[in-house]
C-alpha positions, 0 to 999 in steps of 0.5 A: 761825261765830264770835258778833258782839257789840257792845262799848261801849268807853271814854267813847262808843265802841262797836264790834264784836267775835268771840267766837270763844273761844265764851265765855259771855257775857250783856248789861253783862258786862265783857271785854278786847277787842282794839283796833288799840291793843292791849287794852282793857276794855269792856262788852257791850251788843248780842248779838240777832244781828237787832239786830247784823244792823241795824246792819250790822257789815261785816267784824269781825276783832277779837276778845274775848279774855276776860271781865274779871277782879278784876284786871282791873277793879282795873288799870282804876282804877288807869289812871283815877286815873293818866289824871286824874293826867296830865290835870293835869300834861300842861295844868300844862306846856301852860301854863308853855310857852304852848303854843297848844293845848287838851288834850282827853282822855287815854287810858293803854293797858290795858297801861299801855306809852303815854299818849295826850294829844288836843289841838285847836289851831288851828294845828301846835304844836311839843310836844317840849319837851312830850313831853319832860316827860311822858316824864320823869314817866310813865316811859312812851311818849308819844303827843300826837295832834291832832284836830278838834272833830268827833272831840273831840265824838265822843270826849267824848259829849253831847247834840244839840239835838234832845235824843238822845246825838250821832250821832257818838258813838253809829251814825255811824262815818265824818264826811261833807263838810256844807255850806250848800247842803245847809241851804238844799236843806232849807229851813232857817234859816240862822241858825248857831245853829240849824244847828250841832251842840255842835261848833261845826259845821255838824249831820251830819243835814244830810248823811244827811237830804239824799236825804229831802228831795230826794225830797220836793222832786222831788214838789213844781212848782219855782219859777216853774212854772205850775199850771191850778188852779180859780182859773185858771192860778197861779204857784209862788213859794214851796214848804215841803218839811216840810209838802208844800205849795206857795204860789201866785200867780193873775193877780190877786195872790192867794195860795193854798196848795195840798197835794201831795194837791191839785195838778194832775197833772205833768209842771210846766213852769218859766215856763209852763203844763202842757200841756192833757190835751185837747191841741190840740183841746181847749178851750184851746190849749197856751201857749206854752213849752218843752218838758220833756225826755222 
């Protein structure tokens, strides 16, 4: 079985590769790699097969084709100075043509066949004239590729609030539907800047932390729930899923705080008490209510 290797790619891609040609390779070596737009020149930066086996590769098809020459890495800089290059140009031309668009990045194939152009816009943009102008001072194939402020975040690299690289550019490999809803599940300010990333959008932890807080919140009386506690039969008004705590309301208005550790066994019953373990012949009747679902 052929070794699995991860590469890091151009800017803050990184993805895995075969090393099927068994070459011998050690940590920061630079090789050429096959990518689905053709060759391209990276870094090797992940061998330990328990640490690859921990981020779960799945299915690797593409391989390392050789470790980087000295020519190699001198066509590398060469591309660079032309991607700058074409950089200027490329937003020179999307100004004299006031083209509504914001180019992004660009990329020259290692080949150095295409030059791709990534651009936001708002809205479709009519770029052949632009093209048109590119081909004629590039000699090349052209390529303009559209994306979102998701993908020019991932592309681009940065750092989060919480202060690490993004989780886009570094182990997040696909983009998940995020909603408010899933901010208020969690109990967070809904305060934009508070809950977007540098994108502008609503922060991808909302979405893979979700099932975290769920689990945290299905330990917890909901709201309204009626609790037997040393001060009497207490209403739940308000829960914090970070601490674990719920806040409680006896029949005298009084506040109380109560930790998951100290609540009265389950199950809670929303709008009335919990069944006495005594039942009906114990001290206290059962007050009346709904039954919970078995």
């Amino acid at each position: 079985m052929s070794e699995i290797v991860q590469v890091a790619l151009r800017g803050s891609r990184r993805d895995f590769f075969l090393n099927s040609r068994h070459l011998w390779l050690q940590l920061n070596d630079r090789v050429v790699v096959q990518t689905e737009h053709g060759e391209a020149i990276g870094r090797v930066i992940l061998k330990d097969p328990g640490l690859l086996e921990l981020k779960r590769p799945g299915n690797v098809t593409r391989e390392i084709i050789r470790k980087a020459t000295e020519e190699d890495l001198d066509l590398e800089d060469h591309l660079a100075q032309r991607e700058s290059e074409a950089f200027e140009y490329c937003r020179e031309r999307i100004g004299v043509r006031e083209l509504k668009m914001d180019l992004s990045e660009v990329e020259a194939s290692f080949t150095g066949h295409r030059i791709t152009f990534y651009f936001l816009a708002e809205h479709r943009v009519d770029f052949r004239e632009l093209v048109k102008d590119l081909a004629a001072r590039f000699q090349t194939r052209i390529e303009l590729r559209q994306i979102g402020v998701r993908d020019q975040a991932k592309r681009l690299d940065g750092c989060g609030p919480c202060g690490r690289a993004f989780c886009c550019s570094t182990w997040l490999r696909d983009f998940h539907p995020v909603t408010l809803r899933m901010a208020r599940e969690q109990q967070l300010t809904l305060n934009p800047t508070k809950i977007s990333g540098t994108c502008g959008r609503l922060m991808c932890c909302l979405a893979y932390e979700l099932n975290l807080y769920r689990e945290g919140a299905a330990k917890l009386p909901p709201l309204g729930a009626q609790l037997r506690t040393g001060k009497g039969l207490c209403t739940v008004f308000r829960t914090e899923l970070h601490q674990q705590v719920v806040w409680v309301r006896d029949s005298d208005g009084q506040e109380h705080r109560i930790t998951q550790d100290m609540l009265p066994p389950g199950p809670w019953l929303r709008g009335g008490a919990v069944p006495d373990p005594a039942g009906p012949n114990g001290d206290d009747d059962e007050p009346p209510g709904d039954h919970p679902d078995d």
